[in-house]
Each structure stands twice: as structure tokens, then as C-alpha cells.
C-alpha positions as CSV (number, residue, x, y, z in Angstrom):
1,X,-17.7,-20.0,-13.9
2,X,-18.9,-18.8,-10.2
3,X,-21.3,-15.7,-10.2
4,X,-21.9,-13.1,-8.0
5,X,-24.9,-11.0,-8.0
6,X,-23.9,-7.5,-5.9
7,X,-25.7,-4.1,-5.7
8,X,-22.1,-2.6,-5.7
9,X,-19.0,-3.8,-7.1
10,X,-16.1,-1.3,-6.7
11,X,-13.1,-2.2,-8.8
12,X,-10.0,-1.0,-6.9
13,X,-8.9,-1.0,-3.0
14,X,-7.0,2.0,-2.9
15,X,-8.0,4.9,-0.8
16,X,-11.0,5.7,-2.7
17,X,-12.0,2.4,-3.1
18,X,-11.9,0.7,0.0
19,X,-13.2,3.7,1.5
20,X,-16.3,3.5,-0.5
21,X,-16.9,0.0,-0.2
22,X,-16.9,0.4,4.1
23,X,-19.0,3.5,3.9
24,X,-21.3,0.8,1.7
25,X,-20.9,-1.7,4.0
26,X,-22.4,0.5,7.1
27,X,-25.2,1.8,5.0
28,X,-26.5,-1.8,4.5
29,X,-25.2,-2.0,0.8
30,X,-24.7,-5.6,-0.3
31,X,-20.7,-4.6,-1.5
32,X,-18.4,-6.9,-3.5
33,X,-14.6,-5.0,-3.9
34,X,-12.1,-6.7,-5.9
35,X,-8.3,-5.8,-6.1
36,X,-5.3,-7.3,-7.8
37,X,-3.2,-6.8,-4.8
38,X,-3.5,-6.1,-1.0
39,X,-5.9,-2.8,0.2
40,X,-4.7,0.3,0.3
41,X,-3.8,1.1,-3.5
42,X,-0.3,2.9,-4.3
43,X,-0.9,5.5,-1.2
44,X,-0.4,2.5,1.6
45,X,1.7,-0.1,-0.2
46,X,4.3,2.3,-2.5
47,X,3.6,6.1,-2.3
48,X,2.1,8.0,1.0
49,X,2.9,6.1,4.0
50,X,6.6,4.3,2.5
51,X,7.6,7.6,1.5
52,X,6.8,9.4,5.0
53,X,8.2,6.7,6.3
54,X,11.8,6.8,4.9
55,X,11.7,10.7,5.0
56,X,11.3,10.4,9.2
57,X,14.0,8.1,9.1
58,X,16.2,10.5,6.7
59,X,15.3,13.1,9.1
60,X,16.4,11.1,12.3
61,X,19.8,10.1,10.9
62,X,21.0,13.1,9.3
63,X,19.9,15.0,13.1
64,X,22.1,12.4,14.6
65,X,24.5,13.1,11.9
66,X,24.4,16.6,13.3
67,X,25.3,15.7,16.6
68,X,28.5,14.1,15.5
69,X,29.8,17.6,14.4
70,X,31.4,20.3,17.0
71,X,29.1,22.8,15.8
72,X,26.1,21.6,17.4
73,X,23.9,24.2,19.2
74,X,22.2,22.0,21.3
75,X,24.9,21.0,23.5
76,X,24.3,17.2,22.2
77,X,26.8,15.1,20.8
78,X,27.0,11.3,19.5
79,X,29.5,9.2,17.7
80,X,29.8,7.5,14.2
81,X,26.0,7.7,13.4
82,X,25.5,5.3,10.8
83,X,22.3,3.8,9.3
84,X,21.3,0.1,8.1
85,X,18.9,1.3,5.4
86,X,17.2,-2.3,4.7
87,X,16.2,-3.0,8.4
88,X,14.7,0.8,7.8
89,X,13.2,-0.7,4.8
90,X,12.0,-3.8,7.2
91,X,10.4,-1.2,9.4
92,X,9.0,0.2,6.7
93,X,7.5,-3.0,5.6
94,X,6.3,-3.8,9.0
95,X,4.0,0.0,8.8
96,X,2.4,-1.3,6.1
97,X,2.0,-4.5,6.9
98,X,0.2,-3.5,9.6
99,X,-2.1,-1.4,7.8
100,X,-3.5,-3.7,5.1
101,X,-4.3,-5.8,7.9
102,X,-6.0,-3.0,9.4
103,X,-7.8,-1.9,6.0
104,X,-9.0,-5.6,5.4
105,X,-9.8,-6.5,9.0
106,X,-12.2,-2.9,8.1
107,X,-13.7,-4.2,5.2
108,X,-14.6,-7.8,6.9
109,X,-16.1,-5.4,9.6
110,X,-18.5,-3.6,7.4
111,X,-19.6,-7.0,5.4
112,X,-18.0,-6.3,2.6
113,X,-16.8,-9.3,0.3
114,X,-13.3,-9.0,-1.2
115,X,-12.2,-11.0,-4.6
116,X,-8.6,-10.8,-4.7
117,X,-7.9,-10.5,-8.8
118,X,-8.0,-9.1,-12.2
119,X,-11.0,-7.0,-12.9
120,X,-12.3,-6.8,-16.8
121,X,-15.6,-5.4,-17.9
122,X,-17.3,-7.4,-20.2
123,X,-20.2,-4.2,-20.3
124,X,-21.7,-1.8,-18.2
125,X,-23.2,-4.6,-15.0
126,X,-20.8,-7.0,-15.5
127,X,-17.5,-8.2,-14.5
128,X,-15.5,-11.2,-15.2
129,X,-12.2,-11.3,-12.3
130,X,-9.3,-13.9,-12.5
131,X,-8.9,-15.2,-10.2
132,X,-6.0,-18.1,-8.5
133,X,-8.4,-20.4,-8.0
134,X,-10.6,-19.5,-11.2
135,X,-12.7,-16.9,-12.8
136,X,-15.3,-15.1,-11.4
137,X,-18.3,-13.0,-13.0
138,X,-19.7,-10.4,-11.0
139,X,-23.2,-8.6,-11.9
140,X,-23.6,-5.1,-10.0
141,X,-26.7,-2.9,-10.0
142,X,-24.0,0.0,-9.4
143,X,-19.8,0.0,-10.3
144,X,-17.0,2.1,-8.7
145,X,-14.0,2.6,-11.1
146,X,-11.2,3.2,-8.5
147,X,-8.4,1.9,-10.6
148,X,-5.2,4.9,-9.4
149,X,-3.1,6.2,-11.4
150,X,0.9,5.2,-12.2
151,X,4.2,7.0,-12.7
152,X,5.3,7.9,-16.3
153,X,7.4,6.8,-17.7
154,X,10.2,8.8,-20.3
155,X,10.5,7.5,-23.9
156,X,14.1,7.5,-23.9
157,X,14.5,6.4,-20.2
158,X,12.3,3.5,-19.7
159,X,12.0,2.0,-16.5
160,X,14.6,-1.1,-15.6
161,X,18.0,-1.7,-14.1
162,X,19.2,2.3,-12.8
163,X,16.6,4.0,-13.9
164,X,14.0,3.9,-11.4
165,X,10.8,5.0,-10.3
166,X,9.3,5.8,-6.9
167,X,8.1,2.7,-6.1
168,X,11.4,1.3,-6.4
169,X,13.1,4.2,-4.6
170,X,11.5,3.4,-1.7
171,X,12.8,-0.1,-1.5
172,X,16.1,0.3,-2.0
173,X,18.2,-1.4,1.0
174,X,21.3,0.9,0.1
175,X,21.3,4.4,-0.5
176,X,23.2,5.2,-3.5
177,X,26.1,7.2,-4.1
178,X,24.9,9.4,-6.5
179,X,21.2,9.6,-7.3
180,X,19.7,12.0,-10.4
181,X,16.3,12.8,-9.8
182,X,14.6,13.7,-13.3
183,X,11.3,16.1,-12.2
184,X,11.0,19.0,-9.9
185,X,7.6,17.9,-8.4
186,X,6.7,17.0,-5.2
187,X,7.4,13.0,-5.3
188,X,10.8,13.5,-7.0
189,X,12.0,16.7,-4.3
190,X,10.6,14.9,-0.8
191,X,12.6,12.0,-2.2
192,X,15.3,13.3,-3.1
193,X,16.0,15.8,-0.1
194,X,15.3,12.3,2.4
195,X,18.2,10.7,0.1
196,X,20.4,13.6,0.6
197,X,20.1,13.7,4.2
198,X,20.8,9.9,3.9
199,X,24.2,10.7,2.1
200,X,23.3,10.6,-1.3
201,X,25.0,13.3,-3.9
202,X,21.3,14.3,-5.3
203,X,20.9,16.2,-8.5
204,X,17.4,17.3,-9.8
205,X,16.7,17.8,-12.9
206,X,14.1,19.8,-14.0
207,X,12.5,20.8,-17.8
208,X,10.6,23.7,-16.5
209,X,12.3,27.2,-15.1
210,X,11.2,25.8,-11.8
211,X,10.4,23.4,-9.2
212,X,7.2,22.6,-7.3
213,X,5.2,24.4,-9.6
214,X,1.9,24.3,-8.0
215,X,2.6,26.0,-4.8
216,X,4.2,29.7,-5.9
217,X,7.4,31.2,-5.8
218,X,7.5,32.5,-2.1
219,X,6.5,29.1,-0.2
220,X,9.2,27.4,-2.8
221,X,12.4,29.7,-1.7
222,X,12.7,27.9,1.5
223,X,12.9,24.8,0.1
224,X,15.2,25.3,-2.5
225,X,18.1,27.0,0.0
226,X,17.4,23.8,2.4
227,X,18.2,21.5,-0.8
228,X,21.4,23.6,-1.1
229,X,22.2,23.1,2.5
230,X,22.2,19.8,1.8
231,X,24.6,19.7,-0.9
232,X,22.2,18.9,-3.8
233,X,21.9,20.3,-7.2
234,X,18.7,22.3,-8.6
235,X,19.0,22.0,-12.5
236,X,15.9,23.5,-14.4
237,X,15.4,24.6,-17.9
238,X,17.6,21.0,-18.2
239,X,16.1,18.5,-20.4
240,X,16.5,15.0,-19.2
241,X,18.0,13.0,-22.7
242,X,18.5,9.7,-22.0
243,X,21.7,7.3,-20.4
244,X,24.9,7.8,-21.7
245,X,27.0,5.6,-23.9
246,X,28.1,3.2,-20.8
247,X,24.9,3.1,-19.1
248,X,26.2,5.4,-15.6
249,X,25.2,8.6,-16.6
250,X,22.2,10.6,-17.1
251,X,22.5,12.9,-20.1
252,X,21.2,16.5,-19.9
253,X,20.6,19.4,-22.0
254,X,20.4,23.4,-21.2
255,X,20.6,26.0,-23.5
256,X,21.9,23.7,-26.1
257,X,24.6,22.4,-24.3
258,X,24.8,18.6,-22.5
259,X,26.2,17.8,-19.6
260,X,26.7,14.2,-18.0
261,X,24.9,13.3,-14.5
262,X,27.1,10.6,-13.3
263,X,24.4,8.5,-11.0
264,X,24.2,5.4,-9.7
265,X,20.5,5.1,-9.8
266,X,18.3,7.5,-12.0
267,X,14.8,8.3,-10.0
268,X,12.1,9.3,-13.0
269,X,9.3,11.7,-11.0
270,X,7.5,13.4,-14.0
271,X,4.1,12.5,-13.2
272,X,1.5,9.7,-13.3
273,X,-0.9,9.1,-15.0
274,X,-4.2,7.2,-14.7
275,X,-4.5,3.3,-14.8
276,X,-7.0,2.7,-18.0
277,X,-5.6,-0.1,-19.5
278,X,-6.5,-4.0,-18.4
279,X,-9.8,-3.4,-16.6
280,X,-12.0,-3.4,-20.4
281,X,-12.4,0.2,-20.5
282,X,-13.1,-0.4,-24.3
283,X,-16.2,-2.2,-23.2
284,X,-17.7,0.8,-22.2
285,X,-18.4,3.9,-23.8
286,X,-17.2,6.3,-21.0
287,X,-16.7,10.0,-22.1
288,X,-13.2,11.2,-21.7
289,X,-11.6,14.8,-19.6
290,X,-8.3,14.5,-21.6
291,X,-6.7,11.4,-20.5
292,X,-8.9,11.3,-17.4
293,X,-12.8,9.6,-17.0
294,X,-15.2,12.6,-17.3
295,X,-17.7,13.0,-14.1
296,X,-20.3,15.1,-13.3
297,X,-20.7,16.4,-9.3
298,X,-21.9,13.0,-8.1
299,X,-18.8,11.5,-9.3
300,X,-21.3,9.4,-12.4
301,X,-19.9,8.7,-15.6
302,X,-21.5,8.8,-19.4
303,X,-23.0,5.7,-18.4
304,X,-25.6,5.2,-16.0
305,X,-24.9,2.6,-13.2
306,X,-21.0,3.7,-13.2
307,X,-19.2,6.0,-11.0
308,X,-15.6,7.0,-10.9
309,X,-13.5,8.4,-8.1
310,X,-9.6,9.3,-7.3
311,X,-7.2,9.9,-9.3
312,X,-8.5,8.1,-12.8
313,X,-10.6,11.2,-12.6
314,X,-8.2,13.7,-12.8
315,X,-6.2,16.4,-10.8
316,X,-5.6,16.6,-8.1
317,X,-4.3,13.3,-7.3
318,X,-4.5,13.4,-3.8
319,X,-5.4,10.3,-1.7
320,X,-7.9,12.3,0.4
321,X,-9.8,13.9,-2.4
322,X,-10.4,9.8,-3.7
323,X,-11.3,8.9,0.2
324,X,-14.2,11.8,0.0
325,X,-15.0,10.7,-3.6
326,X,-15.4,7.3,-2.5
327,X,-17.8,8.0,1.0
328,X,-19.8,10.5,-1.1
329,X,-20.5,7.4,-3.9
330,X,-21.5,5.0,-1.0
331,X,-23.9,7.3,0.4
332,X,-25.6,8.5,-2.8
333,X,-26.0,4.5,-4.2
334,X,-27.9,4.4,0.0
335,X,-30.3,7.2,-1.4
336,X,-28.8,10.3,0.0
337,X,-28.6,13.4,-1.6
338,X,-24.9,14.4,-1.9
339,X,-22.8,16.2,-4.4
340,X,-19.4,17.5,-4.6
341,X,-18.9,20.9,-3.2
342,X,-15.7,21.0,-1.7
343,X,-15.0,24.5,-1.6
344,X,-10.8,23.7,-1.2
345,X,-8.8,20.4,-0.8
346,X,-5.0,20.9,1.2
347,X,-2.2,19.9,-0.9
348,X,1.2,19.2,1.3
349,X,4.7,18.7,0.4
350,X,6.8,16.7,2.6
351,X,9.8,18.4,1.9
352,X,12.1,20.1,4.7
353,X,11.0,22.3,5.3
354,X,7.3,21.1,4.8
355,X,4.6,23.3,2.4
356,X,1.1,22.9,2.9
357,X,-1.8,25.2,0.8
358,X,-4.9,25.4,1.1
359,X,-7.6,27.2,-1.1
360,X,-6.1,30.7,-3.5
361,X,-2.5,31.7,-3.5
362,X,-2.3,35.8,-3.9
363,X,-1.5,35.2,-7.3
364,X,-4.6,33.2,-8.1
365,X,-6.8,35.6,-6.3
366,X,-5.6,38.1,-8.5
367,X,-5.7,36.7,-11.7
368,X,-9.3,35.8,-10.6
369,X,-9.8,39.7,-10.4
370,X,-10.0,39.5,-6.2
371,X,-9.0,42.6,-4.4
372,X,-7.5,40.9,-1.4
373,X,-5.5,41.5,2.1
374,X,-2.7,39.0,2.9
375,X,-1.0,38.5,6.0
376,X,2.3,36.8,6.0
377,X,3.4,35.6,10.1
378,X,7.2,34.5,10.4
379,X,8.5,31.3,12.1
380,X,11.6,33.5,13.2
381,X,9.0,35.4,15.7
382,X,7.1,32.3,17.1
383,X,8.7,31.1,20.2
384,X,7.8,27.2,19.5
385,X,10.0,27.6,16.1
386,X,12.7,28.8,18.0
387,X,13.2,26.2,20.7
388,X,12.8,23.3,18.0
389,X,15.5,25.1,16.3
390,X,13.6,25.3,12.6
391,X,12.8,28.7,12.6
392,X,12.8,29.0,8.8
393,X,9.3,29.5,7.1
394,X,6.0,31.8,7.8
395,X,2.0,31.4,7.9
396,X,0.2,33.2,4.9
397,X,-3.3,33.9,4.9
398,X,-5.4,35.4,1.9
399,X,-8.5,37.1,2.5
400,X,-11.1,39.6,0.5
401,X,-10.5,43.0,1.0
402,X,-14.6,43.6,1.2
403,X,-15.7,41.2,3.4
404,X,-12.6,39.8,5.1
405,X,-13.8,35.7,3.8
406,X,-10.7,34.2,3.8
407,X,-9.7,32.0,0.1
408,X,-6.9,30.7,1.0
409,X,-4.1,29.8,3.6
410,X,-0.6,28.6,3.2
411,X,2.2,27.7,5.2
412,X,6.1,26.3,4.7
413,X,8.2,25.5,7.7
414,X,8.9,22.4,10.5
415,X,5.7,20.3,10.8
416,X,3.3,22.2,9.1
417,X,1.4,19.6,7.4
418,X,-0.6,19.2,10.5
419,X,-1.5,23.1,10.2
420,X,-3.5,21.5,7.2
421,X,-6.5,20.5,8.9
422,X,-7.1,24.1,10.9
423,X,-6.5,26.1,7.4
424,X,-9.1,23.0,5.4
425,X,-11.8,23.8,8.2
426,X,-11.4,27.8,8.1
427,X,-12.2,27.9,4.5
428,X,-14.4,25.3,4.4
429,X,-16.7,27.2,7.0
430,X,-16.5,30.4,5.0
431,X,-14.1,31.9,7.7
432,X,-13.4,35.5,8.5
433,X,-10.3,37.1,9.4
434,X,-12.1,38.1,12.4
435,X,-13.0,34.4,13.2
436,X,-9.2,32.9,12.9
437,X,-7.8,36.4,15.1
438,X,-10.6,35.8,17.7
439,X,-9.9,32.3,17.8
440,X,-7.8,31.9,20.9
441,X,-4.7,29.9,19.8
442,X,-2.4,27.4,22.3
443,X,1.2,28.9,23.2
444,X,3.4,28.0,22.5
445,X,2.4,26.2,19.4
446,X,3.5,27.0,15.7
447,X,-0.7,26.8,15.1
448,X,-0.2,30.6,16.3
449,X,1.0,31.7,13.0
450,X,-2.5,31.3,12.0
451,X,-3.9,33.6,14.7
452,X,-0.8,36.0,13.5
453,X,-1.1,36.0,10.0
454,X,-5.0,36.7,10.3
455,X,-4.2,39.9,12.6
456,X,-1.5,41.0,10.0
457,X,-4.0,41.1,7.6
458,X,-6.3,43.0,9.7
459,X,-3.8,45.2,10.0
460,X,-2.9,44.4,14.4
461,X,-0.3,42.0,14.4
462,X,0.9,41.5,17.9
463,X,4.5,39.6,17.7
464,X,5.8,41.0,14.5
């Protein structure tokens, strides 16, 4: 058996993973990564990029669709819009595509050596991968768990033939007729509002008494009336029970009644969860946050030597909380001194219209016994809103009502997701309300609803 002798191995080339072995790389870290499949982990290859992807191309043809209609307030008008959803698909594919090339042509860049295989501990420095061409061992001063996460699956609606899961919602070449999405969160509503603008009849199905439940109730509302603009259904306190007798229908229960979802494919969002199983984990005696790896600030396991970042650690799942896991790792194996103090991560929605939060709701600065100011800016009074036609949605910002720090900022509306770097670096900074309403803002730009809602909370707002 060929052997490797590494100071790093990191098992996994997802987000966190590659990102930690390049950060390695440029610190001089002799850095072996190995992967089963090409870089980039679910975000690149079956979750982030595909699904932005087919939700801008949702987005295009159901706006072209809107210029076949006489009601049109643009003045613009177009016939017969159609769509060929597998050469979208073949676009698609092409994005990422391009990107593992990018990611690997990154790692080659920073030295790193990349085993394409199955990882398997066989203890705490070593690693035997299978490989095509054989098995490999690999002994590492320091390992990187980076193994993602998965979407769960339902008892009584396994995945195979109608019932579905993201990863193969986002390769279908046909949009189907009738689609049942079972899960209000966020994978299960941006896919299932970019199916409904492609002409799907979309039902969601949720168990809870509503949908999206980690952004609150306000930022929600705008995206449940666009969802009902678009013909779909909003089903919660419904209990998804399993196919009916034939096979073409999704069976749900509310308030002890059951109903029949006639769908043509059945997409199962109710979570994932993280991938533990195949990579030896019961070689090692790794202490355990519920279902998650436990890890201290540095991102170290129970045992020495081992680190574990992204989402195998636990909530939130978020591709860029594993990226700054991962570059934190790589510099702390160099020597540096480096712990985890994030003081907020952004959480967006790709919904239409778009949610993005950053840092304490009101509610959770409340509960947290904070006496706060808010200031809540409309899209309806910002003039770039208004001449893209969205004008649906606001800019929320939460500050103390001592000091003025702001905790947290929110927005929902056209595009905000790029808001979600100004709001990360306000809090991050330990921002005033002063600093954002002194900040002088470009017009016109939706990015003023941050000026605005800052002012509003200072009690000056100048457009409202």
C-alpha cells in the first residue's frame, strides 16, 4: 500500500475544506486533501451555486412571461416565451464546471496534493483512502473533518422514483406539472417559488404553524403573499404521511383530516443532517453536540491533532461559516493565535422577494432582556425600488437604546442579499446608529435603506 506522510490531511473539499487546505498551502503547510468527488462539496456541485442558478433563470422566464400579457407596465411586450429547461440545466452544468476547475486549478496553486477517494480513519494520525488505482494510507501530524452534511430523509417517503430531494430538483430537464414540496425552510421555498415561476402548480407542505422559521414573522409576510401571487399553496400545521395507494399523490394530514397532493414529483426539504457515516468515525473517540462533532473555539475536537469545521459541526450550516472555519484551522496549525469570535454570520434566503439577517431580530433582543430602538425603512419610499418595479419589502435595523450599538440588521425585498455584506461589517465593527446615518450612502441605490433605517431609529428619518 502507497503512504503518505502529511502535516495536514483535510478529509473533504467542500467549502470548508478546500478553503483550509489553500489557506495551508500559502502558509507553507505540507497539505494532503482528499475528496470522493470533484472540489467544491454540496454548495458548488448540488446546493448554492445550481440552485441560484435555476432561480435566475426562473426569474428571467417568468419576467418574459410577463411581457406576453397586456397588462405590462413597462410598455414591453414579447411573444410565446417558452423555456428549454435541460439546456438551462446544460448551462447550469457549464457554471459549475467551470468552478471545480477553478477550485482545483487553486489547490494546484497553493501546493496542495489532492487524493481523489474514500477516506476511513483507521485512528487519530492515520488514514487509509480508496482509491481507483489502489489504496492509500495517509499519516498527518494534524486532520481536518470537513465531511458536509446531507438532506433527510422521511421514514415513510424515502428517497427514489417521485420523491425527490434537492439535489435531484436541480437536475430535472422538465419542469413538472405539479410539484409538492414537503418543508417550509429555505431550500424547499427558493425552490419551490423558482418552480412556480417556471409553471409548476407548487404546494408546500409544512408540519410547523409556519414557514422560514428562523427569520420572524415580519421579514416572512412578503414572501408568503409573493408565493400566492404565484399561484402556489402554503399548507402548515400539515403533516406530510406518505404516497398514496397509486403512487401520484402525496398524502397529508391537518387537524385530523387527510387530504391528497396530486404531484408529479414530491421535493422532501426537511433538513440535513451531518455526513458521519463511512469516514471511521468509530475509530475515534470524538465527543458528540447532539448529532453534531463537539468543538471548542479553535474549531479542535476531544482528540488532540483533530479539528472539525462546517456543517458536521452544527448550526448554522452555512457555506461561509465552514469557509472561515476552514482559513482559521490553516492558520492556527501555521502557529497563529486565532479563535472564533464572530460576533454575527448573515443568513440569506433566495426567495422573491429575497430575506437577508444579520445579527438579533427585535424579538431576540428582547427575549435577551435588551431595551432596544428599531428602525424599519420601506422599499415603497426608495426611488431605486421604484424604477426596478419591486418595491415590496423594507430595511430593519436593531440597535440598544443606551448606547445606540447596533445587534442586528435585516432586510427582505429585490436583491438584497448583496445588502449582506454592508449589514455583516456594521455589526462586526461594533457600529453605531450614528456610524450607518453618517455614512454617506450612493443614490439611488436600495443600500440607502440602510442609511434610512438607522435615522429612523434615531428618530430623523428623511424620506419617510
Amino acid at each position: 500500500m502507497k503512504e503518505i506522510t502529511t502535516k495536514l490531511l483535510v478529509i473533504g473539499a467542500g467549502p470548508g475544506g478546500y478553503v483550509c487546505a489553500i489557506r495551508a498551502g500559502q502558509l507553507g503547510i505540507d497539505t494532503v486533501i482528499v475528496d470522493m468527488a470533484k472540489p467544491g462539496g454540496t454548495c458548488l456541485t448540488i446546493g448554492c451555486i445550481p440552485s441560484k442558478a435555476l432561480i435566475h433563470a426562473a426569474d428571467e422566464f417568468f419576467m418574459a412571461r410577463g411581457m406576453a400579457g397586456s397588462g405590462n407596465k413597462l410598455g414591453i411586450s414579447v411573444a410565446s416565451p417558452a423555456i428549454d429547461l435541460g439546456k438551462t440545466i446544460d448551462w447550469k452544468d457549464g457554471i459549475v464546471g467551470r468552478l471545480t476547475s477553478g477550485v482545483t486549478g487553486l489547490l494546484q496553486k497553493a501546493r496542495v496534493k489532492i487524493v481523489h477517494g474514500r477516506a476511513r480513519f483507521r485512528d487519530g494520525k492515520t488514514v487509509e483512502v480508496t482509491t481507483e488505482t489502489g489504496d492509500q494510507l495517509i499519516r498527518a501530524e494534524n486532520i481536518v473533518i470537513a465531511t458536509g452534511s446531507e438532506p433527510v430523509a422521511l421514514p415513510h417517503l424515502p428517497f427514489g422514483g417521485n420523491v425527490i430531494s434537492s439535489t435531484e430538483a436541480l437536475a430535472l430537464r422538465k419542469a413538472p406539472e405539479r410539484l409538492a414540496v414537503v418543508g417550509g425552510g429555505y431550500i424547499g421555498l427558493e425552490l419551490g417559488t423558482a418552480f412556480a415561476k417556471l409553471g409548476s402548480q407548487v404546494t408546500v407542505v409544512e408540519a410547523t404553524s409556519r414557514v422560514l422559521p428562523q427569520y420572524d414573522a415580519e421579514l416572512v409576510r412578503p414572501v408568503l403573499r409573493r408565493l400566492m401571487e404565484l399561484g402556489a399553496r402554503v399548507l402548515t400545521d400539515t403533516s406530510a404521511k406518505g404516497l398514496d395507494d397509486d403512487g401520484l399523490g402525496l398524502l397529508v394530514e391537518a387537524n385530523g383530516a387527510t387530504e391528497t397532493i396530486r404531484a408529479d414529483k414530491i421535493l422532501v426539504t426537511v433538513g440535513r443532517k451531518p455526513r458521519m457515516e463511512g469516514w471511521g468515525e468509530e475509530e475515534l473517540d470524538l465527543d458528540r453536540a447532539g448529532k453534531f462533532l463537539r468543538i471548542d473555539e479553535r474549531c479542535r475536537t476531544s482528540m488532540r491533532g483533530i479539528y472539525a469545521i462546517g456543517d458536521v459541526t452544527g448550526e448554522p450550516m452555512l457555506a461561509h461559516r465552514a469557509m472561515a472555519q476552514g482559513e482559521m484551522v490553516a492558520e492556527i496549525i501555521a502557529g497563529q493565535k486565532r479563535v472564533w469570535d464572530k460576533r454575527a454570520i448573515p443568513a440569506v434566503c433566495f426567495t422573491d422577494p429575497e430575506i437577508v439577517s444579520v445579527g438579533l431580530s427585535p424579538d431576540e433582543a428582547k427575549a435577551q432582556g435588551i431595551e432596544i430602538k428599531t428602525g424599519l425603512f420601506p422599499f415603497a419610499a426608495n426611488g431605486r425600488a421604484m424604477t426596478t418595479a419591486s418595491e415590496d419589502g423594507f430595511v430593519r435595523a436593531v440597535a440598544r437604546a443606551d448606547n445606540h450599538i447596533v445587534l442586528g440588521l435585516q432586510a427582505v425585498g429585490q436583491g438584497v442579499s448583496e445588502l449582506s455584506s454592508a449589514f455583516s461589517l456594521a455589526i462586526e465593527m461594533g457600529a453605531r446608529l450614528e456610524d450607518i446615518a453618517g455614512t454617506i450612502h450612493a443614490h439611488p441605490t436600495r443600500s440607502e435603506g440602510l442609511q434610512e433605517a438607522a435615522l429612523k431609529a434615531l428618530g430623523h428619518a428623511l424620506h419617510i
